[in-house]
Backbone as CSV, one residue per row, in Angstrom:
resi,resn,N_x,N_y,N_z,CA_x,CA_y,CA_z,C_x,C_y,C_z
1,UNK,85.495,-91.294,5.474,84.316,-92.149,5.327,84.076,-92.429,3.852
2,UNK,83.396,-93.756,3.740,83.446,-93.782,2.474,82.305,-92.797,1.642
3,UNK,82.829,-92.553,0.255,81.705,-91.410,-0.008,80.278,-91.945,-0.577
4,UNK,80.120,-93.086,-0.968,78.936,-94.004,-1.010,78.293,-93.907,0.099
5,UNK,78.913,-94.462,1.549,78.117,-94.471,3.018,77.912,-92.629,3.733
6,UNK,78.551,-91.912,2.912,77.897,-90.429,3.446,76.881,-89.895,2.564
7,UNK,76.795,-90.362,1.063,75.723,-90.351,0.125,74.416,-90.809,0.747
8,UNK,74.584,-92.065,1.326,73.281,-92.831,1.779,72.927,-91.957,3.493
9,UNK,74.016,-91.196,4.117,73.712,-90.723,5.305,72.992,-89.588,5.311
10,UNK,73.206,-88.673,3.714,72.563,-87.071,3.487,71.150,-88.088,3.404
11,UNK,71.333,-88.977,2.523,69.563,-89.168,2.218,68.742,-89.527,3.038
12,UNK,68.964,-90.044,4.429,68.297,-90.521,5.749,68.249,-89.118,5.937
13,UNK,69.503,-88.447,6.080,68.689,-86.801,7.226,67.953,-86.479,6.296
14,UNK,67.507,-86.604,5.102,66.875,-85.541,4.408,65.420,-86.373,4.316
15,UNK,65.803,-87.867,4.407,63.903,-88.545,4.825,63.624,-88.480,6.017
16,UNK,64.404,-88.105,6.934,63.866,-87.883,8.574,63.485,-86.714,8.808
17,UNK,63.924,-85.300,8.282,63.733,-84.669,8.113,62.378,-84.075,7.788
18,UNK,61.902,-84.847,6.415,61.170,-84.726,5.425,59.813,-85.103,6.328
19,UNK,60.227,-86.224,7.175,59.195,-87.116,7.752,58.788,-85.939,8.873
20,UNK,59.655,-85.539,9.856,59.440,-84.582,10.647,58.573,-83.226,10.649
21,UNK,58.752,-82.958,9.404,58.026,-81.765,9.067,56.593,-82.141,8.786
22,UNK,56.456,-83.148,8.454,55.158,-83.560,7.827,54.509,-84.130,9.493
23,UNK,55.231,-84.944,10.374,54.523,-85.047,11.446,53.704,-83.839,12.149
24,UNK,54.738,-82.851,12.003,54.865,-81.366,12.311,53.252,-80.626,12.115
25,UNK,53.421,-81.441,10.926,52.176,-80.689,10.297,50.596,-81.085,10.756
26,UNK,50.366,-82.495,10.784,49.831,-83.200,11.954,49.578,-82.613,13.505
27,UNK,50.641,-81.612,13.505,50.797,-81.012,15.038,51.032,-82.116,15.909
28,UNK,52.132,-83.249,15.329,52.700,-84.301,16.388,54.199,-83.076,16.319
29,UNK,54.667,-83.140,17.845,55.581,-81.761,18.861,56.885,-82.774,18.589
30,UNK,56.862,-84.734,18.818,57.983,-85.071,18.597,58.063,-86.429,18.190
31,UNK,58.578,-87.009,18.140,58.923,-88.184,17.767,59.272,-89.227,18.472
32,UNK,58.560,-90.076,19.274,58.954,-90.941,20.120,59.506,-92.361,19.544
33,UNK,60.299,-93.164,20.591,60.483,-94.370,19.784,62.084,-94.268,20.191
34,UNK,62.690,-95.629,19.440,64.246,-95.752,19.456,64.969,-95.482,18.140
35,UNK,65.697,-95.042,18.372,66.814,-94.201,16.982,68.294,-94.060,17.146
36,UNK,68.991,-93.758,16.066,70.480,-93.992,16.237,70.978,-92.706,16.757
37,UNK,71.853,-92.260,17.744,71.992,-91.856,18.139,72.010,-90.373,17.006
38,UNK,73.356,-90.197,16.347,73.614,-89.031,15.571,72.146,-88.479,14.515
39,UNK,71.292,-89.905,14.357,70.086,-89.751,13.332,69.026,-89.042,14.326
40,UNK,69.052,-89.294,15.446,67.934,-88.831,16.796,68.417,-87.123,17.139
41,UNK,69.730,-86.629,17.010,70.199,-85.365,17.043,69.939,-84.673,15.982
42,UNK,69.886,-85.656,14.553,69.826,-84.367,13.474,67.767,-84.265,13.591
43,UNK,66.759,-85.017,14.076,65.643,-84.784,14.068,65.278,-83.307,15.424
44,UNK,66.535,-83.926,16.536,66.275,-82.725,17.338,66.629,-81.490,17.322
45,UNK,67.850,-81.323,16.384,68.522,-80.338,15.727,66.930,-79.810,15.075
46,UNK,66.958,-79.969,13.586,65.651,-79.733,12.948,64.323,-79.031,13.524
47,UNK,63.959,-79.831,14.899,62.987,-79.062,15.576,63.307,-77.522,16.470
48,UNK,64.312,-77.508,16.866,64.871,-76.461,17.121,65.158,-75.638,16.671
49,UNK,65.892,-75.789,14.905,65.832,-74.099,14.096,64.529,-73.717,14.185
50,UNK,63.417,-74.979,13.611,62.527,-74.892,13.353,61.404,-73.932,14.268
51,UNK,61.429,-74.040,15.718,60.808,-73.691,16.606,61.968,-71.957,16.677
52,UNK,63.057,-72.057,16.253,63.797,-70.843,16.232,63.327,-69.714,15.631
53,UNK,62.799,-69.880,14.677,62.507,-69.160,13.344,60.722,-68.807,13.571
54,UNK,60.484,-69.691,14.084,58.777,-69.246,14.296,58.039,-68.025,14.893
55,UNK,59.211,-67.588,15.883,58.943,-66.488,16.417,59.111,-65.427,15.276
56,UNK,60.237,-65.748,14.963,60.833,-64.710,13.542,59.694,-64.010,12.555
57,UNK,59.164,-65.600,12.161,57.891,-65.469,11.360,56.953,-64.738,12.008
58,UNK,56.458,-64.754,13.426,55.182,-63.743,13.612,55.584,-62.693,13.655
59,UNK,56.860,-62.352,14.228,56.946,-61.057,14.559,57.088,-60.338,12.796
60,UNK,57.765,-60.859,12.134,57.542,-60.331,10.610,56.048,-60.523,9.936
61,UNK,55.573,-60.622,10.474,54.081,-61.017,9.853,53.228,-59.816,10.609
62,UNK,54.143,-59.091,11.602,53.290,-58.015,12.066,53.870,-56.823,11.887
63,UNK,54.778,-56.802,10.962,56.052,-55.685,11.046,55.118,-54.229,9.772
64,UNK,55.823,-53.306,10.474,54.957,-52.110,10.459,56.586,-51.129,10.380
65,UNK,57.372,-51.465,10.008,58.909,-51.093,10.099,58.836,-49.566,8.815
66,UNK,58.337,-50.759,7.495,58.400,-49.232,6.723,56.977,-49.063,5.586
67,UNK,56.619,-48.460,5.053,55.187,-48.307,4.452,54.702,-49.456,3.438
68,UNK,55.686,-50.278,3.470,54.998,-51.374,2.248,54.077,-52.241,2.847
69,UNK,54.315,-52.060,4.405,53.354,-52.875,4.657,51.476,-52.323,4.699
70,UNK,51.321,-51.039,4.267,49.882,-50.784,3.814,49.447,-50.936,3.025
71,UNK,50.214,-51.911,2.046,49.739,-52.745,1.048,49.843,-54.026,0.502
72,UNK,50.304,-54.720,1.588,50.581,-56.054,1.068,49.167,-56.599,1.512
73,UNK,49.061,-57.926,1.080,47.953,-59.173,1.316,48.789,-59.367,2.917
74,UNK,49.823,-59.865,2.857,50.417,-60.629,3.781,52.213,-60.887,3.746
75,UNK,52.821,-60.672,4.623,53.999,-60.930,4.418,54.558,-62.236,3.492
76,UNK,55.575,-62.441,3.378,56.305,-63.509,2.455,57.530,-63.756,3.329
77,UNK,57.561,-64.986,4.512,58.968,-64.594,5.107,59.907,-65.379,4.789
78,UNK,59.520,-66.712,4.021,60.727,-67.746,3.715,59.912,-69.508,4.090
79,UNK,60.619,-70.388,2.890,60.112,-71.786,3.694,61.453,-72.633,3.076
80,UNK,61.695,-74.012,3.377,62.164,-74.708,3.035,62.328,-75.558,4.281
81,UNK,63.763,-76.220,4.208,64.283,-76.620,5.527,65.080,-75.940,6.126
82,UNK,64.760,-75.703,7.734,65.451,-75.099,8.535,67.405,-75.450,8.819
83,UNK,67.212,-76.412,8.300,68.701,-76.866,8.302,69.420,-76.759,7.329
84,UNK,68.825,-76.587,6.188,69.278,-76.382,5.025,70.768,-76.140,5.019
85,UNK,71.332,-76.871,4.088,72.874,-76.649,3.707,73.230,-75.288,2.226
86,UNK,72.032,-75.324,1.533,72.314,-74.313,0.772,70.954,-73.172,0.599
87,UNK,70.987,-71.857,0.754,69.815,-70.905,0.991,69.888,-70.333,-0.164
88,UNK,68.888,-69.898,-0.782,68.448,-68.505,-2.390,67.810,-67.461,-1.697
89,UNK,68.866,-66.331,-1.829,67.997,-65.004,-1.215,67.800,-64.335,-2.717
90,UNK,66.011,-63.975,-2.656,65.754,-63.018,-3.949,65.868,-61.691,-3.306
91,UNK,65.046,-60.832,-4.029,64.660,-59.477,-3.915,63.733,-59.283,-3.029
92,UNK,62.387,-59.605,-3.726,60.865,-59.220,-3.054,59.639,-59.965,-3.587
93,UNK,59.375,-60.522,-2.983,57.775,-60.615,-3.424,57.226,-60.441,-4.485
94,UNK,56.536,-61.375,-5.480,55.385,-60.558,-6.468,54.307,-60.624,-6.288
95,UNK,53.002,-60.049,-7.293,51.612,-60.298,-6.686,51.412,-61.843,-6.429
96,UNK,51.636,-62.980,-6.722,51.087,-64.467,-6.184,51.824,-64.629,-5.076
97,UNK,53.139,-64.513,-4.691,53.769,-64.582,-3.591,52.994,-63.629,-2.551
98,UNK,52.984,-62.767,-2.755,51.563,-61.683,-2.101,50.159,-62.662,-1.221
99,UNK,50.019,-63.189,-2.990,48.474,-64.093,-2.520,49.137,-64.964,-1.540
100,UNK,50.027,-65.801,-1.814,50.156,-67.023,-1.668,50.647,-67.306,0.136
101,UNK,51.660,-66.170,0.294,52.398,-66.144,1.613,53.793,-66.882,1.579
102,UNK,53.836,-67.210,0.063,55.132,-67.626,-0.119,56.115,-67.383,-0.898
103,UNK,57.600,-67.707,-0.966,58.237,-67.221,-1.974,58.706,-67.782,-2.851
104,UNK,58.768,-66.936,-4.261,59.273,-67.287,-5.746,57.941,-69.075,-5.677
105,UNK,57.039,-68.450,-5.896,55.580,-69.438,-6.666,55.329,-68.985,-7.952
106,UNK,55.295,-68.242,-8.618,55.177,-67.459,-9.897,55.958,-68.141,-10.508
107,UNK,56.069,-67.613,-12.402,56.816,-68.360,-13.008,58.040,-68.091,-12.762
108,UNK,59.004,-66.957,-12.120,60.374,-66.667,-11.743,60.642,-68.520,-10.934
109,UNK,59.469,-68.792,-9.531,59.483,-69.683,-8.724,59.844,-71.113,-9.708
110,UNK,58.549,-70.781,-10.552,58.792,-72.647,-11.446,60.027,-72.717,-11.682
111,UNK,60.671,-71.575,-12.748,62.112,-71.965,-13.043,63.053,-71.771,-11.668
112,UNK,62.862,-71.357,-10.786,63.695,-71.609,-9.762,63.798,-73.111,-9.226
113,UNK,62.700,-73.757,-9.046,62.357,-75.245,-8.832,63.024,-75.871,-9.756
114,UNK,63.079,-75.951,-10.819,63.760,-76.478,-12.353,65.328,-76.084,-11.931
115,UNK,65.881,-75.060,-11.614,67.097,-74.967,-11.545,67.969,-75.649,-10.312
116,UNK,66.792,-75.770,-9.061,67.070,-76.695,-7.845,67.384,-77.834,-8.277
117,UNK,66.463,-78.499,-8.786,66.357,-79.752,-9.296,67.335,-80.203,-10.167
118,UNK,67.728,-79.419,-10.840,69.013,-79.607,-12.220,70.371,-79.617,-11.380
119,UNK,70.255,-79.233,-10.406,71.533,-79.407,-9.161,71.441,-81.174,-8.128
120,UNK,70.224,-81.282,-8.704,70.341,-82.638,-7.879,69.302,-82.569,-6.218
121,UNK,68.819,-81.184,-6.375,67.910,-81.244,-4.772,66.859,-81.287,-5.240
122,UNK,65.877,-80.960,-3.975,64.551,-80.452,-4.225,64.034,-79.379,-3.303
123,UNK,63.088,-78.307,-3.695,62.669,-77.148,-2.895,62.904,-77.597,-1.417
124,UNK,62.386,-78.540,-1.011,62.198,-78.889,0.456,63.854,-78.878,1.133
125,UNK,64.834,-79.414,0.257,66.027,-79.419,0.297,67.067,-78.367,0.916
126,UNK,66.520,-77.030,0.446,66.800,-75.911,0.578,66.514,-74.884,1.506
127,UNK,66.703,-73.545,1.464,65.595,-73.255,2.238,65.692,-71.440,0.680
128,UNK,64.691,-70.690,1.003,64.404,-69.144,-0.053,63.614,-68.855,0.716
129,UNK,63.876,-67.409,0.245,63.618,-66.343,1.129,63.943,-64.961,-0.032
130,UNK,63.337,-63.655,0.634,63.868,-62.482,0.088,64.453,-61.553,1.009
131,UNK,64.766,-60.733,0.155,65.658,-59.479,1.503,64.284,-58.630,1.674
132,UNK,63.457,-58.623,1.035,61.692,-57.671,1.722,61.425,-58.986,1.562
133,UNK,60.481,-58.642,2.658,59.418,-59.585,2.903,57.764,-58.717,2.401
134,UNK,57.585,-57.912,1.834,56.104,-57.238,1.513,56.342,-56.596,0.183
135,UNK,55.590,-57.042,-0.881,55.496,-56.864,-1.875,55.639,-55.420,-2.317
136,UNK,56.693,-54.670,-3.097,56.772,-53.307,-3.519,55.790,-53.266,-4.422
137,UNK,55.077,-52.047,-4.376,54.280,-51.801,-5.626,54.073,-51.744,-6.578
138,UNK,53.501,-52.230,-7.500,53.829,-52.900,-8.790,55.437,-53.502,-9.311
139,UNK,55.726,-54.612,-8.067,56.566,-54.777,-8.520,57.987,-54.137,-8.650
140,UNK,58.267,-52.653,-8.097,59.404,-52.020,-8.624,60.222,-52.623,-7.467
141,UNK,61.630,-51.683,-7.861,62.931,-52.761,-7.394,62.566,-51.825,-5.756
142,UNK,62.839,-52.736,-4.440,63.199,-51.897,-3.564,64.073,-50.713,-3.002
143,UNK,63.412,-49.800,-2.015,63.877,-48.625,-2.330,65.277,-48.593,-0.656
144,UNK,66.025,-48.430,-0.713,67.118,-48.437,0.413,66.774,-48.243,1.356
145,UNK,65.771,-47.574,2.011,65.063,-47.328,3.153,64.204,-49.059,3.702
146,UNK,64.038,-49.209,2.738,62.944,-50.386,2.915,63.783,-51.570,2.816
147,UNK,65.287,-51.823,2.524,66.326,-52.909,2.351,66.683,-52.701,3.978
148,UNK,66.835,-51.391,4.351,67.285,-50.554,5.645,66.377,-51.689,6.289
149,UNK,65.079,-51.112,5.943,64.537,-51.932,7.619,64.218,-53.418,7.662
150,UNK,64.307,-54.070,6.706,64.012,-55.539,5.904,65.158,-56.216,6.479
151,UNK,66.215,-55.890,6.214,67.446,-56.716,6.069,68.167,-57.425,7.598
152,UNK,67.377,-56.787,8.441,67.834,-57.755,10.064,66.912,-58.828,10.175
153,UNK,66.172,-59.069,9.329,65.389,-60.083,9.685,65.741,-61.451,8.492
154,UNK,66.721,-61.068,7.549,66.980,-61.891,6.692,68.496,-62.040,7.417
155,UNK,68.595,-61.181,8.280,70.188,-61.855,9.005,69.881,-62.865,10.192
156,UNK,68.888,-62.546,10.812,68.570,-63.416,11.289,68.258,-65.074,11.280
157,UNK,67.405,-64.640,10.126,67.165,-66.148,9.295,68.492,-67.033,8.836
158,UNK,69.597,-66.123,8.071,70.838,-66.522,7.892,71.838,-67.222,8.980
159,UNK,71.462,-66.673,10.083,71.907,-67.080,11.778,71.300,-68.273,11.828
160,UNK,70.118,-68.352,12.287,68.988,-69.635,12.620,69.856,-70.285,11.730
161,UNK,69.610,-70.535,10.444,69.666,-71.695,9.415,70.836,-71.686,9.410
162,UNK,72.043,-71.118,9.402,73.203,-71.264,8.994,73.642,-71.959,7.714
163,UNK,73.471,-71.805,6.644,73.363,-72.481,5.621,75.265,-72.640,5.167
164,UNK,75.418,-73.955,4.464,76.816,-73.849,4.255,77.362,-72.836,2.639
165,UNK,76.189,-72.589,2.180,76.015,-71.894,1.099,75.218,-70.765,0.725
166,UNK,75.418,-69.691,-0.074,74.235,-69.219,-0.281,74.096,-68.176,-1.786
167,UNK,73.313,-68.815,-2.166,73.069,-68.017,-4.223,72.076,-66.690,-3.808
168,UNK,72.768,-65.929,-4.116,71.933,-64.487,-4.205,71.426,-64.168,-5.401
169,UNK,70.278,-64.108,-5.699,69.568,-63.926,-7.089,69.207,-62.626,-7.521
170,UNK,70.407,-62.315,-8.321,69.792,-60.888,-8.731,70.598,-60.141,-8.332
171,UNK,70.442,-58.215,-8.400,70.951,-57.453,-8.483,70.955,-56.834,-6.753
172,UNK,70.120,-57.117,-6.540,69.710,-56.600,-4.949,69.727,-57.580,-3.826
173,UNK,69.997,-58.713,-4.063,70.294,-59.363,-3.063,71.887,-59.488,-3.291
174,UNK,72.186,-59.296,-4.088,73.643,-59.590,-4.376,74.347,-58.272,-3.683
175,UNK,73.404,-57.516,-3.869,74.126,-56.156,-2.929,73.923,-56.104,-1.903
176,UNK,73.165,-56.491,-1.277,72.532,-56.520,0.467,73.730,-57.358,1.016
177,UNK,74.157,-58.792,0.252,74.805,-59.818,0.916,76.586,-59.663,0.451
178,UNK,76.581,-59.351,-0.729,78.165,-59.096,-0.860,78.682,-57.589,-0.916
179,UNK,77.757,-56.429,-0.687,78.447,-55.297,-0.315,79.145,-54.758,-1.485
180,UNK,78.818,-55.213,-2.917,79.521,-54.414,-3.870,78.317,-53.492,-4.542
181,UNK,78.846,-52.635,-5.424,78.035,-51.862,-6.138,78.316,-52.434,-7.528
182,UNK,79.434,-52.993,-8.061,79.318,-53.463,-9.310,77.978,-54.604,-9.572
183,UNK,77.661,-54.564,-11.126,76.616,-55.364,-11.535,76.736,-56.611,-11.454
184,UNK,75.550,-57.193,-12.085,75.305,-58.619,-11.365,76.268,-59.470,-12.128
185,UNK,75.980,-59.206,-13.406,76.658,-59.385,-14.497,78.350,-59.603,-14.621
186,UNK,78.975,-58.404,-13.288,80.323,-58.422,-13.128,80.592,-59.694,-11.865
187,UNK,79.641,-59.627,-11.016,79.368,-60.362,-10.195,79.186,-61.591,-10.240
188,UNK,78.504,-62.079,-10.775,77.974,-63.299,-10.829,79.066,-64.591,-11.277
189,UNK,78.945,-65.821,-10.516,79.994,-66.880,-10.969,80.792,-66.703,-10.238
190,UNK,80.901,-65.504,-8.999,82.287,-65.747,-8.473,81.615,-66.211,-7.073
191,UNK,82.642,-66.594,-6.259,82.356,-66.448,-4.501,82.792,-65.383,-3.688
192,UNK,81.863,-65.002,-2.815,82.275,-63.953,-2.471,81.666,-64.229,-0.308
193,UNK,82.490,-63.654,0.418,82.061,-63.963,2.002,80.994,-63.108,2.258
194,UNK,80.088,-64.105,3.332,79.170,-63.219,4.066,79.215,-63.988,5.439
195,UNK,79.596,-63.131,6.570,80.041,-63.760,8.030,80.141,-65.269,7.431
196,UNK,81.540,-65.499,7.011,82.219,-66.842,6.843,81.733,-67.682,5.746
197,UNK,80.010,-67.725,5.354,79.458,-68.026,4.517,79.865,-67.787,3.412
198,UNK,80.196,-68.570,2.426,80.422,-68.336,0.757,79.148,-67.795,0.054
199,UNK,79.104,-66.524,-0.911,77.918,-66.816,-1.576,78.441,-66.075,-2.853
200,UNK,77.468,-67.101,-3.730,77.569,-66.769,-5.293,76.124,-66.096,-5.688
201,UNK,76.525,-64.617,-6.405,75.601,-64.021,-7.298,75.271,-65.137,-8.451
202,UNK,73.942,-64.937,-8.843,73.992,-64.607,-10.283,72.653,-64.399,-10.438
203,UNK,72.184,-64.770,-11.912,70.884,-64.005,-12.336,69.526,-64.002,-11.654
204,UNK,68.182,-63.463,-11.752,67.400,-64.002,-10.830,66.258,-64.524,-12.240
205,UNK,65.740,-65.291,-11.634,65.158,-66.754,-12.537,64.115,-65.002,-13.777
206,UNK,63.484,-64.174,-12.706,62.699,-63.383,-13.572,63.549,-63.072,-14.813
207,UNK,64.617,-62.139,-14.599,65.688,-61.874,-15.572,65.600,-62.958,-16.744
208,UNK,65.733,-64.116,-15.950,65.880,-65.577,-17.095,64.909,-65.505,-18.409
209,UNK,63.614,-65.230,-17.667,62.666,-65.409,-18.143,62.361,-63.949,-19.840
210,UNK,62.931,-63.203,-19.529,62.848,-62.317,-20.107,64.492,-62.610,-21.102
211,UNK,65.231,-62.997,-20.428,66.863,-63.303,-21.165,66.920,-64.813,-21.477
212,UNK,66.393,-65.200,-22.041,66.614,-67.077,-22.103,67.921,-67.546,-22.355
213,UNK,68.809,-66.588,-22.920,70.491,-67.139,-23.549,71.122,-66.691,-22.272
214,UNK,70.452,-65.987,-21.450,71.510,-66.483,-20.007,71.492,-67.109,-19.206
215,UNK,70.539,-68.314,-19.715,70.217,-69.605,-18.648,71.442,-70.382,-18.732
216,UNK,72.475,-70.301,-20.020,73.833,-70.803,-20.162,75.013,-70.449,-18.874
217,UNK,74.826,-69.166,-18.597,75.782,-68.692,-17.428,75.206,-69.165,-16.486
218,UNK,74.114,-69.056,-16.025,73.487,-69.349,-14.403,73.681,-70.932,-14.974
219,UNK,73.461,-71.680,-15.609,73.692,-72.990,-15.290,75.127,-73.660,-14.970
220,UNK,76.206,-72.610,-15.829,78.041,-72.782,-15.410,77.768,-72.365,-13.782
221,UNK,77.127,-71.617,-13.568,76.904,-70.536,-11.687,76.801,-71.892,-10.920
222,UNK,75.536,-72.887,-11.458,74.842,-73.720,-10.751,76.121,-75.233,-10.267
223,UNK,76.813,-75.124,-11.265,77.735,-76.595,-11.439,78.626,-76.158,-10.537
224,UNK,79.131,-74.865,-10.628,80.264,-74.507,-9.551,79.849,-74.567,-7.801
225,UNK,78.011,-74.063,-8.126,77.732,-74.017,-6.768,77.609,-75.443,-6.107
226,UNK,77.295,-76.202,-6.968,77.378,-77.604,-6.948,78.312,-78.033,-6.025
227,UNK,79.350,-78.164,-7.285,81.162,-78.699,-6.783,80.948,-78.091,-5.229
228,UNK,81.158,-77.075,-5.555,81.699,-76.461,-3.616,80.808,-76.837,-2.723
229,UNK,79.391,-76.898,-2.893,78.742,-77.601,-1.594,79.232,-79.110,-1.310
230,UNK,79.511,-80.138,-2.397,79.931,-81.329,-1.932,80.605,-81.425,-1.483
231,UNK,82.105,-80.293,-1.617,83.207,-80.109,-1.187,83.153,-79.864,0.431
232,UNK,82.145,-78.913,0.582,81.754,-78.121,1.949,81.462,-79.478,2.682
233,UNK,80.599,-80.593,2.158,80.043,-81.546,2.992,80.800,-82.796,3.008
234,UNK,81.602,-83.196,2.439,82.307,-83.719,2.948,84.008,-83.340,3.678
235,UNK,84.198,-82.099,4.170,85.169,-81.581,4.556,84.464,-81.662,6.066
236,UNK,85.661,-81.885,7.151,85.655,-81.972,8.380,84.568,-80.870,9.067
């Protein structure tokens, strides 16, 4: 196909899409009317992760699995698009993600948005998430017990969405999803499998924020992750 007419085909699913969610929000259930056939599947596709994952969300919104939850505001379970072609798994939660019910909103979040965007998407584009969903206490790194009971519900999400990609941010998601113990640092920039899924480590935007001269590597991370998703989407 030509790659001009599959350029203009991502940008319809991603305004039908766009449109869908927002009907959604309205609490309109579907979309009536006449449509092209494959364009009418990717809206019904869409409602279906979508309605997939919802359960996901309450039942994590009531989860009592391991003690962090006697102190959170409220869980943090993930947003974007359910169809998403490329996913960002962080760590955990901070206090505004806490407030907010959502993830990476803080300044880690802004520069995460900035680094979406410098790839050519937008948040909505995507989908993020963490491997905890309930804020550790002040912030510290999660403790293995609490990755223990966290981490079927971020496989899950990985199932639902099936993403053709996925950037692990940081030191602890990079270990949850690629199974090494080496650092992020050794890690990062390469590809590595998760059930068939490609995913690339590298820094997490907080790190950035505190390291500004390694916004140079995560941005080489970002171009590669680039290349290979176009690659991914236009391959059979």
């Amino acid at each position: 196909m030509n790659p001009a007419l599959q350029e203009e085909l991502r940008k319809l699913r991603r305004s039908l899409q766009g449109f869908l969610e927002a009907e959604k929000g309205f609490g309109v259930e579907a979309v009536m009317g006449k449509g092209v056939g494959r364009e009418k599947n990717v809206m019904h596709s869409v409602v279906s992760l979508d309605r997939n994952l919802e359960p996901l969300r309450q039942e994590v919104s009531v989860c009592i699995k391991c003690p962090l939850h006697q102190g959170r505001r409220q869980t943090v379970f993930g947003e974007g698009s359910p169809s998403a072609k490329l996913m960002f798994v962080g760590e955990a939660p901070g206090s505004e993600e806490d407030q907010q019910g959502r993830p990476f909103v803080g300044q880690a979040g802004k520069l995460l948005t900035k680094i979406i965007e410098a790839i050519g998407l937008k948040r909505e584009d995507v989908y993020i998430a963490n491997i905890i969903k309930c804020r550790p206490p002040g912030n510290r790194a999660p403790l293995p017990e609490e990755i223990h009971s966290c981490e079927p519900y971020l496989v899950r999400q990985i199932e639902f969405i099936r993403p053709r990609l996925i950037c692990a941010l940081g030191k602890y998601a990079a270990m949850v999803l690629v199974r090494k113990e080496e650092s992020i640092s050794l890690l990062r920039g390469n590809f590595y499998d998760y059930q068939g899924i490609p995913v690339m480590p590298t820094f997490h935007p907080a790190y950035l924020l505190r390291n500004p001269s390694a916004k140079r590597l995560v941005w080489e991370d970002m171009k590669k992750l680039k290349t290979t998703l176009e690659k991914l989407e236009t391959s059979p």
